[in-house]
N, C-alpha and C positions, 0 to 999 in steps of 0.2 A: 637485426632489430634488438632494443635494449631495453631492459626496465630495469632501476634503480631503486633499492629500500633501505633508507636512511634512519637512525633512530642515534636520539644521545641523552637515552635512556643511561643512568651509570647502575651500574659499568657497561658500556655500551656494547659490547666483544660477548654481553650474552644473547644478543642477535645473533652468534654464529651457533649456541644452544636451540635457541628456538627455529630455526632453521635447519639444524640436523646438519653443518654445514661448519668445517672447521676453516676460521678465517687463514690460517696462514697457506693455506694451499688451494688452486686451483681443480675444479671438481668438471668433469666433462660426462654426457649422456648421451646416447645415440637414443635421436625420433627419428619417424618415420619423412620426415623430408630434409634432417640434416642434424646437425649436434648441437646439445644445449651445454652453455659452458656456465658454471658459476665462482665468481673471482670475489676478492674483497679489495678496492683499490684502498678504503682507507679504515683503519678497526685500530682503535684505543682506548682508555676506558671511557673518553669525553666523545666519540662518536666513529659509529660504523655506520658502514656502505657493504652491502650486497646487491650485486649486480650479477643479470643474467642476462647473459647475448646469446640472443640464438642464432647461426649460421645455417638461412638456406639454402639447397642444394639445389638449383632450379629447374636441374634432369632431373631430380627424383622427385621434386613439386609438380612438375612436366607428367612424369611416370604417372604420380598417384590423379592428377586429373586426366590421364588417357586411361586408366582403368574403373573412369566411372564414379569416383569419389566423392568428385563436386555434386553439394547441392542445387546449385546456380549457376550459369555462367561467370565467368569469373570477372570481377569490378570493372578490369576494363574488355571488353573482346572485341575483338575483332582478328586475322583470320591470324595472327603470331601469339596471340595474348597466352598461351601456353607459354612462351619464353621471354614475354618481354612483358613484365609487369612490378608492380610497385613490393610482390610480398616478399622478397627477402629483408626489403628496407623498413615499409612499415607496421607497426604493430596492428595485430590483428587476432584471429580465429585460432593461428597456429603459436601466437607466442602462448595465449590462455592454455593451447595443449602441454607445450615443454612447463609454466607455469606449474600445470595440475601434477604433473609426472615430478619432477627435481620438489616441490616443496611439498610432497605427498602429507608429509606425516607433520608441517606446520599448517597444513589446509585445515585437517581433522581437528589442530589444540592439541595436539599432542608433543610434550617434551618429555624425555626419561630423566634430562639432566635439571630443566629449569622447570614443573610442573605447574607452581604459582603463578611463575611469570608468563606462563601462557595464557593463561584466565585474567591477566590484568592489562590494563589500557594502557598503553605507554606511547610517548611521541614519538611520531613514523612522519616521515618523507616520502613519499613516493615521484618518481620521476620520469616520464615518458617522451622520450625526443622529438621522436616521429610515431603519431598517432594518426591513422583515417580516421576521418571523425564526420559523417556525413550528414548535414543538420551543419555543420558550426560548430563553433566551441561554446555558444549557447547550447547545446546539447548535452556536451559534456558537463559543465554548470546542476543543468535538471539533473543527470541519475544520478551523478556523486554530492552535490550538496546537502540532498537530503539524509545522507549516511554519517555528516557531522563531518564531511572532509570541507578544506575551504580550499576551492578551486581556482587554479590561475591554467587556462587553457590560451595561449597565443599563439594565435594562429600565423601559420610559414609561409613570407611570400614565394609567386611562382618563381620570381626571380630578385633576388636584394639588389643587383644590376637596375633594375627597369621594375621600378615602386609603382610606373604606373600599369602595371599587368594584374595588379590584384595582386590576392591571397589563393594560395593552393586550397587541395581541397586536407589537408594534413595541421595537426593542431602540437603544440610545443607545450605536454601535461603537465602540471606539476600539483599535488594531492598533500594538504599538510594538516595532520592530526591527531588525535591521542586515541587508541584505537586498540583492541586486540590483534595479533599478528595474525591470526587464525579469520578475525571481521574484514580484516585490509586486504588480504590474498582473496576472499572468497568474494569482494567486492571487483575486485579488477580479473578474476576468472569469468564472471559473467559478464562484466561491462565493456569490455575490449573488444569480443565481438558485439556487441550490440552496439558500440560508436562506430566500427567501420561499418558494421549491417551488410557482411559478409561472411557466409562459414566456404571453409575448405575442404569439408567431408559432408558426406550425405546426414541429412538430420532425419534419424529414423526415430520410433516412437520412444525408445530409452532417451533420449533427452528433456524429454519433459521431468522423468525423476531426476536426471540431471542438475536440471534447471532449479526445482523444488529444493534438491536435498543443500546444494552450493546460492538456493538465494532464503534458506531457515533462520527464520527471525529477523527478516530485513525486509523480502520482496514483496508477502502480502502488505505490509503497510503501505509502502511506497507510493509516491503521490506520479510517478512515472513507470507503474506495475505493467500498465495496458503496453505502452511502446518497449520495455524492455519483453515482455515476454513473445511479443511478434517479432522482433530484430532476434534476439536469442534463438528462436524455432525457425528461422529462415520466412517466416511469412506464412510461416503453412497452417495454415486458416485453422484448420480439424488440432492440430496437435495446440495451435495455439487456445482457442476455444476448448480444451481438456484442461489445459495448466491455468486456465485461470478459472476455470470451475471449481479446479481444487485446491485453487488460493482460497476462493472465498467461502469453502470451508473453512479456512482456518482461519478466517478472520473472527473478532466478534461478532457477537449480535448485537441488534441494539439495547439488547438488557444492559442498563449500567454496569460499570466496573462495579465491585465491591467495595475498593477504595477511591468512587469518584465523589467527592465534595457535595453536602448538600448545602441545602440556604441556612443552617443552623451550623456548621462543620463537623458536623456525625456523617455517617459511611450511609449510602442508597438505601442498605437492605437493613437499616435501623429498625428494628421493631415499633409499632404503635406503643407509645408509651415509655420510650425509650433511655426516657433520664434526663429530658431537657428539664430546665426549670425557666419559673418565670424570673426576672429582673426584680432583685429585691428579697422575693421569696426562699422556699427551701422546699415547696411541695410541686414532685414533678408533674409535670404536662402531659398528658394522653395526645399527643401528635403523632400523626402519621409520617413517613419519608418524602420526599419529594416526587420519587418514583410513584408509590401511592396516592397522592395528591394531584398527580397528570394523569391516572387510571382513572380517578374520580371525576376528573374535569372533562374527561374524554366521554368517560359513559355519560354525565350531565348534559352533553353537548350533543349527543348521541338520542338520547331521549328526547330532549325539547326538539331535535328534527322530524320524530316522529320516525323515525329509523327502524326499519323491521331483520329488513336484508344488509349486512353489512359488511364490510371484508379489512381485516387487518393487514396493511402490507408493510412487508417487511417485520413479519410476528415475532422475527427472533424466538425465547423461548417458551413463548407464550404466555407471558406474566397480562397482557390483556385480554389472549382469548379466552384463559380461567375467567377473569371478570364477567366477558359476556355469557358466559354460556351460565355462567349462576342468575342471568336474569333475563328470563322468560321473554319477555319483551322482543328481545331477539331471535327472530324464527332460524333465520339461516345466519351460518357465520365460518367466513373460509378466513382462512389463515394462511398467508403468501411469505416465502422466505426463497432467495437464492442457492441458500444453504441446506444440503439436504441433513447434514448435521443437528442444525436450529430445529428442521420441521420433527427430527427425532424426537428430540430435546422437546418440543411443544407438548408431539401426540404423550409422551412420560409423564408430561406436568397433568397433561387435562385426565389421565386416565383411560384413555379411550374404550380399550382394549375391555376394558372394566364396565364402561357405561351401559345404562341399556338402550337397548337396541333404536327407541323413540329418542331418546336425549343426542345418542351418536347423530344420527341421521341430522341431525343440525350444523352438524361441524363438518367441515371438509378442509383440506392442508395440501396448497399447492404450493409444488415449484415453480417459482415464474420470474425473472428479473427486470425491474421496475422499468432498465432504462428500455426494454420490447415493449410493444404492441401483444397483449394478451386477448383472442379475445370473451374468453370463459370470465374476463373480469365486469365485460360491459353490462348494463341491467340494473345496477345495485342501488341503494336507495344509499351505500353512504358506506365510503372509504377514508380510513385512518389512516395517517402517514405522522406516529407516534416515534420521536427521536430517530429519524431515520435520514431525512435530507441530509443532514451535518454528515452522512457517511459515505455521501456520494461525490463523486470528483466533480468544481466545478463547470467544467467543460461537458461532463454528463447531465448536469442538471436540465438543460431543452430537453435529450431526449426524456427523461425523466416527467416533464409536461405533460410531454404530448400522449406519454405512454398512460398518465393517468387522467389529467382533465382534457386532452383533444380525445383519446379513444375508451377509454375506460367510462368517462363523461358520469359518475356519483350524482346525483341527485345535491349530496352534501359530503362535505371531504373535511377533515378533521385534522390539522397538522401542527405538531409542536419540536420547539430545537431548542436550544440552549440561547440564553441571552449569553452575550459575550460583557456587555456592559457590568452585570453583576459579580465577572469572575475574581475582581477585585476585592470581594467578599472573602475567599477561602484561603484562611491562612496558610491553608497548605501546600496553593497551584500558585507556581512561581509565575511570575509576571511572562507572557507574551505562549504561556504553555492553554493546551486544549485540557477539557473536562476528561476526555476518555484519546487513548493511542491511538483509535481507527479516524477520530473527529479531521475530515478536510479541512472540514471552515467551522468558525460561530461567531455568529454574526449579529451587530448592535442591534436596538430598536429597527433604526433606521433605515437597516439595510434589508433585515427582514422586511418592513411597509414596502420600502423600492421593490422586492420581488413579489411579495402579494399582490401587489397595481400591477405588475406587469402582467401575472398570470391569468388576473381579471378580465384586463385588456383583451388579453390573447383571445382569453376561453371563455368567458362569455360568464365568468361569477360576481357576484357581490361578497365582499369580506366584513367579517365583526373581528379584531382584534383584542388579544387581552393577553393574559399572564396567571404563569399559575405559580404561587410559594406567595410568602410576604412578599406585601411591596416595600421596596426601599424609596423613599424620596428624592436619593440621588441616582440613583443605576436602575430602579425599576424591579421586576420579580425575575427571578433564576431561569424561570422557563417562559419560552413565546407560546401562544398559539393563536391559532385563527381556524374560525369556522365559514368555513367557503358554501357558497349558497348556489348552485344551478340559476340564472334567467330565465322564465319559463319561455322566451320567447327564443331561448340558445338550443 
């Protein structure tokens, strides 16, 4: 099997620096099911190729699956599939092993000779002949597009003879973009197997730091996180359901960025009184952030419900449970986060530990994730779901529903996102980018209405719509929200 790394970056022959890897000679490694060889067919200053074939040995691929190695039966079985199988040829489980082992010390970012240019993005080729790719090379598309590669996956008929037998099940990669050496290797170490969705060793619980340490700064964001982390761990439920509990630790909250855009182009965490001025004037303005100005509309909207009992989800770090609990009004008040980082981060902000003992007893801080069925959440006169949709993956948004208005069922639900319409506003958010890194979606007016009817329909609410910042007359206000009303007859 072969993978191909292209760059005509000048002088392009320091591809063989960053690689650890002198282009004029042929470099060979003994693995465990055969030898990794790395060549350089083409290296001059306008462009190099490093190329690594690995040759398996299919008694010793044989060997290592009769002693128990496999996690799974192997892609294809049946009663030969020990010797007659596709993996010498195609890329898989075991190129990513020779991969990790020969380009050790360009995995880590490390050069002793070219230090800078390891930390810089330079144009890379990647080239994959024969790839399993199960899903389609629509699949390949999803994990790598979102890493800034632009993908051309073409898929290999079963036979070029006879076009009409279809397509195999093998894809013809090719990966073109400007990249760190260190981003690009640690992308196709995890994504290789997760397109075939095949390992060759047993996946014991050390793969999940694996997994974490080779997908840092790329996998928690990832709009294809959930499918690469179950293909990655072989499917196994437990290890997988670990690694992504402790992705979304390491996601944000939904506390804004510091440097996310308000309706004025000051920073979220702008102090009241901040330095705006009016138009015309020179004496500034005592205005609040936008963040503060959704704290405020929430508790408003909160109060005219008549709201006693209430629960913030997705509290992040608690920038509204401090709100509630400075007003009385509120008897009970839980704060829900996935993150057991966030609910830290909360109980620090509120003091708890400090409160007394009558004031604590009001607060409670649960882990619970939105897209379950809770049901310590059901009872409550009125759940807030403050900048938190925009962080959940489209496809998760039903369970997301059902989790809070089929089972949770609020009396009154409290919900605000981002207008996307307004983002035209902030000098500083390039056209077609999100307010914050974790943002899936933000969505216009109108796409917001479309889901509020819907979830009405479903679940048995009545909506008031509005908006909280200025309004603009052409885009509308910064932020959506709607206050969801129970049916008494639902």
């Amino acid at each position: 099997m072969l993978l191909t790394l292209t760059t005509t970056h000048r002088p392009a022959t320091d591809l063989g620096h960053l690689l650890v890897k002198h282009p004029d000679r042929a470099h060979s490694f003994d693995v465990p099911v055969g030898t990794a060889h790395v060549f350089f067919p083409e290296a001059d200053e306008q462009r190099c190729t490093a190329a690594l074939l690995l040759d398996v040995d299919p008694l010793r691929l044989a060997g290592a699956r009769g002693r128990g190695r496999q996690q799974a039966p192997a892609p294809d079985s049946f009663t030969l599939g020990r010797y007659v199988n596709d993996r010498p040829y195609a890329a898989s489980s075991l190129l990513s092993s020779a991969l990790s082992k020969v380009y050790r010390s360009a995995l880590r970012g490390e050069s002793r000779d070219r230090p800078e240019l390891a930390r810089t993005p330079i144009p890379l080729q990647v080239r994959v002949p024969v790839l399993r790719c199960r899903g389609g090379a629509d699949v390949a598309v999803r994990v790598f597009g979102p890493l800034g590669w632009a993908v051309t996956a073409t898929p290999i008929p079963l036979d070029e003879r006879h076009p009409e037998w279809g397509d195999s099940r093998y894809v013809d990669l090719t990966l073109t973009g400007t990249l760190c050496v260190a981003d690009a290797l640690s992308h196709l170490y995890v994504l290789l197997p997760v397109l075939d969705d095949a390992k060759h060793y047993w996946v014991a619980p050390d793969e999940v730091d694996k997994l974490l340490r080779a997908g840092a700064g790329w996998l928690a964001d990832h709009p294809e996180r959930d499918l690469i982390t179950r293909r990655y761990l072989a499917h196994r439920r437990a290890l997988a359901g670990l690694a992504l509990a402790r992705l979304a630790e390491r996601q944000p909250t939904d506390e804004p960025a510091a440097d996310e855009p308000t309706e004025d182009g000051s920073t979220e965490d702008t102090p009241i009184g901040g330095g705006s001025t009016v138009a015309g004037g020179s004496d500034p303005v005592r205005r609040a952030s936008l963040a503060a100005r959704r704290r405020e509309a929430v508790l408003g909207a909160l109060v005219e419900a008549g709201a006693g009992r209430v629960l913030d989800l997705g509290c992040g770090g608690g920038a509204l449970l401090a709100a509630l609990v400075g007003d009385r009004r509120f008897t009970e008040i839980v704060g829900t986060d996935v993150s057991a980082h966030a609910l830290t981060l909360a109980a620090r902000r509120l003091r708890l530990e400090r409160l007394p003992e009558r004031q604590r007893d009001r607060i409670r801080l649960w882990q619970s994730a939105l897209t379950y069925r809770d049901d310590r959440l059901r009872g409550y006169d009125a759940a807030v779901l403050m900048e938190v949709i925009e962080h959940v993956d489209p496809p998760r948004l039903p369970a997301l529903e059902d989790a809070v208005f089929g089972h949770a069922r609020p009396a009154t639900a409290v919900v605000t996102t981002p207008n996307s319409e307004y983002n035209v506003r902030y000098e500083g958010l390039a056209a077609g980018r999100f307010r914050h890194a974790d943002h899936r979606f933000e969505w216009t007016r109108a796409e917001f209405g479309a889901w509020v009817d819907r979830v009405c329909a479903a679940y048995g609410y009545t909506a008031a719509i509005g908006g909280i910042g200025d309004d603009d007359p052409e885009v509308g206000s910064p932020t959506q929200l709607v206050v969801l009303t129970r049916k008494e007859s639902s």
